[in-house]
Every structure is written in C-alpha cells, then in structure tokens.
C-alpha positions as YAML, in Angstrom:
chain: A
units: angstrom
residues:
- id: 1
  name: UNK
  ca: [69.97, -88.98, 82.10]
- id: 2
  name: UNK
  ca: [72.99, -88.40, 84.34]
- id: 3
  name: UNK
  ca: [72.75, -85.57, 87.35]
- id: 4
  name: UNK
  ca: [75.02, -82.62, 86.09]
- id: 5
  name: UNK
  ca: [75.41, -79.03, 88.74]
- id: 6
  name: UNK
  ca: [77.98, -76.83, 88.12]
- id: 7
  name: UNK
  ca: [78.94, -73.01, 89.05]
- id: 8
  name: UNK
  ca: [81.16, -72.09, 86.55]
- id: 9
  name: UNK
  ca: [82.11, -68.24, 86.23]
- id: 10
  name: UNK
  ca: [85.14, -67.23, 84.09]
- id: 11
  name: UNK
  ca: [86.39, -65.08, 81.54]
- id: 12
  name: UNK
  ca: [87.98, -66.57, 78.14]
- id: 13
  name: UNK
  ca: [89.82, -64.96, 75.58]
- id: 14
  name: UNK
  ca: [89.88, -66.54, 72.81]
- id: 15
  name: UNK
  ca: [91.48, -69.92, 73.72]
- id: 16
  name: UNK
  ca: [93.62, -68.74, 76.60]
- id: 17
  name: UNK
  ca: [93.14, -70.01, 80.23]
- id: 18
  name: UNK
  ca: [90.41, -68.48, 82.53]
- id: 19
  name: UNK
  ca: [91.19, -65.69, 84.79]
- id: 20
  name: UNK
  ca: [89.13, -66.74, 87.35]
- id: 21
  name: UNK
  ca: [86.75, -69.65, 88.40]
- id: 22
  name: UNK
  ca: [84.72, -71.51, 90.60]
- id: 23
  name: UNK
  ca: [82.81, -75.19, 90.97]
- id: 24
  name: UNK
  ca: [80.42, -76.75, 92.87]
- id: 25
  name: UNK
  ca: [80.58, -80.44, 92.53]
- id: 26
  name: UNK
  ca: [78.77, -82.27, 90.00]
- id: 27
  name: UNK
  ca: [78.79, -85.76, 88.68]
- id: 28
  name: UNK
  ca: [81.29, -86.24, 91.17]
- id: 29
  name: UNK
  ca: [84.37, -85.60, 90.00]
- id: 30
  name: UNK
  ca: [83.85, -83.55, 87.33]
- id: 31
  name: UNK
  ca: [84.62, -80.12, 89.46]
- id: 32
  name: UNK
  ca: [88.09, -81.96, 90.10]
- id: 33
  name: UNK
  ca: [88.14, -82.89, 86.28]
- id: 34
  name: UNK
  ca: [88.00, -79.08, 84.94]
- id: 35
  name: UNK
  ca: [90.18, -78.05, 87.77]
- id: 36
  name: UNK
  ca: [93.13, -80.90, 86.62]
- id: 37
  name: UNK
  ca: [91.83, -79.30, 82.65]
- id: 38
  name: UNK
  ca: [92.55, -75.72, 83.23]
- id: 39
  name: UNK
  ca: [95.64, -76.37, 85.16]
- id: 40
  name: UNK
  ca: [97.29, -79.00, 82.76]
- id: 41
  name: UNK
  ca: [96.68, -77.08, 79.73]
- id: 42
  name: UNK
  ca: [98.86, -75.26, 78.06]
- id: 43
  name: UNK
  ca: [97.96, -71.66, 76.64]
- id: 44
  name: UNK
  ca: [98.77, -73.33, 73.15]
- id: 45
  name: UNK
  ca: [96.68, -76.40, 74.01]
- id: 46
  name: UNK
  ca: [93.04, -77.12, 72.76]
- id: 47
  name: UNK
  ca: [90.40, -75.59, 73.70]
- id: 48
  name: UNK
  ca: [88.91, -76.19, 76.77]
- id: 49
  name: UNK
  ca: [85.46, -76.71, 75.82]
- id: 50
  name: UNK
  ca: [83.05, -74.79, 77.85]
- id: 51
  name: UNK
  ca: [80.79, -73.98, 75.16]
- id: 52
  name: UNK
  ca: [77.72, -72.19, 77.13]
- id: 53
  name: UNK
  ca: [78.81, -72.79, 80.36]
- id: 54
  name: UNK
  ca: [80.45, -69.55, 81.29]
- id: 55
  name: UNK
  ca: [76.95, -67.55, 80.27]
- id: 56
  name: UNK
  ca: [75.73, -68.88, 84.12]
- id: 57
  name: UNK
  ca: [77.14, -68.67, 87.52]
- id: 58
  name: UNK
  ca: [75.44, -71.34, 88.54]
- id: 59
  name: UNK
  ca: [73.81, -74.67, 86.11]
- id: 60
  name: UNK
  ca: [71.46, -77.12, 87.24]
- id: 61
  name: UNK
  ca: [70.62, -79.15, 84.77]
- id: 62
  name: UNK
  ca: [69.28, -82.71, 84.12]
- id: 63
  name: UNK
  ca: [67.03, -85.59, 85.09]
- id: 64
  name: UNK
  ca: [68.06, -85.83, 89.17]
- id: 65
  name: UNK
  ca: [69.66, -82.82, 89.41]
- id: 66
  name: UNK
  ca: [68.62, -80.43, 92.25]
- id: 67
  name: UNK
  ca: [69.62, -76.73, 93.60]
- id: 68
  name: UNK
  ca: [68.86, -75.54, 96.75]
- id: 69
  name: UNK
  ca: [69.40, -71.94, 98.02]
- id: 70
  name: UNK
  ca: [68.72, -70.06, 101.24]
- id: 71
  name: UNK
  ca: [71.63, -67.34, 101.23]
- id: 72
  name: UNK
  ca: [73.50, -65.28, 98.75]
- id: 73
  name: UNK
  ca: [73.77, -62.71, 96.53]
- id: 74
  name: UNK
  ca: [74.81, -64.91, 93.84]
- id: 75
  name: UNK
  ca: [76.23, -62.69, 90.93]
- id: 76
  name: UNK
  ca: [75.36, -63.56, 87.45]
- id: 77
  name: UNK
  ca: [72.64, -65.61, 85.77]
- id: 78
  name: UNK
  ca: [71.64, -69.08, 87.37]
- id: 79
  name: UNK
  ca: [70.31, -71.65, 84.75]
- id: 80
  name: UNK
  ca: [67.67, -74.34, 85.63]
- id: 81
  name: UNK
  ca: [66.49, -76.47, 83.26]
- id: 82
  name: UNK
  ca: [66.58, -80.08, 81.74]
- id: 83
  name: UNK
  ca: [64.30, -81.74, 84.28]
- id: 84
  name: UNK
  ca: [66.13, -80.23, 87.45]
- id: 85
  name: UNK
  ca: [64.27, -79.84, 90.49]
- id: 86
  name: UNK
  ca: [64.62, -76.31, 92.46]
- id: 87
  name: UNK
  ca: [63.74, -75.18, 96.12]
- id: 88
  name: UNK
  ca: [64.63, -72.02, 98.01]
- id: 89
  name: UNK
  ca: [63.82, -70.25, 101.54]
- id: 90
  name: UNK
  ca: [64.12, -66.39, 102.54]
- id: 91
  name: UNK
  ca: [66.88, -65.00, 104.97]
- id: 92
  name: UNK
  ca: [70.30, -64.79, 104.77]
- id: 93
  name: UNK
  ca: [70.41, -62.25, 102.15]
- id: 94
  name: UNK
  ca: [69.57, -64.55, 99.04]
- id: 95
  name: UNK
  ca: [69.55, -63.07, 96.20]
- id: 96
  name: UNK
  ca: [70.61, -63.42, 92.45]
- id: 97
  name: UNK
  ca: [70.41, -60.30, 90.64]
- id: 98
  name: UNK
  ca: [71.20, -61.72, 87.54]
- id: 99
  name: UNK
  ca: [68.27, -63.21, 87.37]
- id: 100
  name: UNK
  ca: [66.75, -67.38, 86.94]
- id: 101
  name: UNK
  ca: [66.28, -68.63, 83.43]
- id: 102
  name: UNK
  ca: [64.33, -71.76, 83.55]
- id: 103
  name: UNK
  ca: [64.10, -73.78, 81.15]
- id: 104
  name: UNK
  ca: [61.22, -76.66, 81.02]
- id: 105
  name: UNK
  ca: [61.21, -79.01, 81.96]
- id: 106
  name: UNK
  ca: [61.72, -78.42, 85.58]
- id: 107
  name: UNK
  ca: [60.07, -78.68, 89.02]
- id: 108
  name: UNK
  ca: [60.13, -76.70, 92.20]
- id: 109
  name: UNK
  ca: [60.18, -73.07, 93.08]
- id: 110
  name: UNK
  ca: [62.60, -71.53, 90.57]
- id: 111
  name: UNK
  ca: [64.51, -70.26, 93.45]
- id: 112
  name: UNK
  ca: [61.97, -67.25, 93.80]
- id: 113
  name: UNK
  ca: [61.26, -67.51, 97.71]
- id: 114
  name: UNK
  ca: [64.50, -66.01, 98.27]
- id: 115
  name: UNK
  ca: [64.58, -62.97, 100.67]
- id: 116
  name: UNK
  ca: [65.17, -60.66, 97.70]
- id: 117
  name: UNK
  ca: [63.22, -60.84, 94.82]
- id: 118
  name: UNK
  ca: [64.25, -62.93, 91.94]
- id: 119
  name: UNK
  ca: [63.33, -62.19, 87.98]
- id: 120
  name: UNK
  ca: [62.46, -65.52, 86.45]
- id: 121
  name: UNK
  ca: [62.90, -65.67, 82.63]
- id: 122
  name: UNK
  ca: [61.04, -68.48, 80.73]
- id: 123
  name: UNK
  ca: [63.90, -69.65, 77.83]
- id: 124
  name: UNK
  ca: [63.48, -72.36, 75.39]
- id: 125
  name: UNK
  ca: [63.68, -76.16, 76.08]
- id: 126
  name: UNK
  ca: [66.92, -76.45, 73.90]
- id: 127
  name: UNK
  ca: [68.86, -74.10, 75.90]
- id: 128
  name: UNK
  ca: [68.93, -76.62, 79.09]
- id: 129
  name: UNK
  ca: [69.39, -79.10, 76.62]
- id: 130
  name: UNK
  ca: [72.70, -77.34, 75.48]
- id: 131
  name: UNK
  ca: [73.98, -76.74, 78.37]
- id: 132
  name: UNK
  ca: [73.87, -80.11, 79.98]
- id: 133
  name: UNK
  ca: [75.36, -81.17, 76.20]
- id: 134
  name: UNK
  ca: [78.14, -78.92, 77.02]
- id: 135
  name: UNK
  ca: [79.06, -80.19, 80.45]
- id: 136
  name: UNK
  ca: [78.98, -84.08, 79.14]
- id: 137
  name: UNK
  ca: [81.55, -82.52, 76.79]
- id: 138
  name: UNK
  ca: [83.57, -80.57, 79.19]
- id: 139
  name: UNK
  ca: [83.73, -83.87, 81.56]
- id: 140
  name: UNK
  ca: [84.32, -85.90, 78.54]
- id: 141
  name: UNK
  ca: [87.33, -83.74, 78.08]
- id: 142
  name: UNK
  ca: [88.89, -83.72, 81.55]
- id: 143
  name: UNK
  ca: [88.42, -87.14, 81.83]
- id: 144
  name: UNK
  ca: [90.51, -87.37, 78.60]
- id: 145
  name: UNK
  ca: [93.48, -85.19, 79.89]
- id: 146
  name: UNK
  ca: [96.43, -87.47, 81.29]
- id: 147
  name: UNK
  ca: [98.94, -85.94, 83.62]
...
C-alpha cells in the first residue's frame, strides 16, 4: 500500500475549475501533479477527478501514512483512515472544528490532544478505503496530463 496525505479544499461546480485550493505533499509529487491538472485544463476539459476528496481539508490515508499536528485551527473535516498513523500535542491554538473522522484501521491519537477539543467521529472502513481510491485516481490523472 503506497503512503497517500493530501489537504485538498475547493469548491467545484459541476466540471469547472476550483476556486480555490491547497496541498500538502503526498506521494511526492502528486501535490505538483494536481497543481500542473487544474492549471492545464481547460474549463471544457475532463473532469478532474477528485471524487471524495474535496469532503476533507485534510486526508491521511494509507498503510505508512502519518499526520502530525501541534497548531491550527484547521477549517473543515480532517479524514484519517486506511491504516494511517496519527499524533498530536496541545498549544499553538490547534484546533479543527470540523471535526476527525477516523476510519479503522488506524493508530495513534486521532489528533485529540490538541489544545482545543476535537470531536472524533467513528465512520466506516470503506470510506478510508475510498478516499485513498480516489487520490490513486487523481495522481493517476495528473500523471497522465502532458503539457
């Protein structure tokens, strides 16, 4: 299983281009990838497929994967799940008030020793699952795209 972190936060409309975005890197290049996707593509081009990416600011998902957090807020939902590993320390405002769904399996704290409190929602195995499906897609796509 491949190591796949994103933060991915933007609005789509139909199959237009995202208004807004943001990545963290994961599987190395695949923050570059979906950068060189969003800005090659045409409004009349495919779709860019995100699938359930844009539900979470923040993914960690899959065997090796790891998120670590000390500061924030972070708006929106964070996602862990798909055998990531999670650890997280108070101070610095952290915070995600959007909440932590965590989906099993996965190891660590669930990013709950932040300085503000953190609601943790148990969601079902094939939601991680999903998601990591969809970023092996997305990359799969912006590896595709030629300039």
């Amino acid at each position: 299983m491949n190591r796949y972190v994103t933060s991915l936060q933007e609005s789509v409309n139909d199959c237009g281009a995202p208004r807004s975005w943001s990545l963290l890197p994961f599987k190395c290049t695949l923050g570059a990838l979906l950068v060189a996707a969003i800005l090659a593509a045409p409004a009349s081009a495919e779709v860019i497929p995100v699938g359930t990416l844009t539900n979470y600011s923040i993914i960690s998902v899959g065997t090796g994967a790891s998120i670590t957090m000390n500061s924030g807020p972070v708006g929106g939902v964070v996602l862990l799940g798909a055998g990531t590993t999670s650890s997280s320390s108070g101070g610095n405002n952290g915070a995600i008030p959007g909440g932590v769904q965590v989906s099993p399996p996965v190891s660590g704290d669930n990013l709950t020793h932040l300085q503000n409190p953190v609601v943790v929602t148990m969601v079902p195995s094939t939601v991680g699952t999903t998601a990591l499906s969809d970023a092996i897609a997305l990359s799969s796509f912006a590896a595709g795209l030629t300039a």
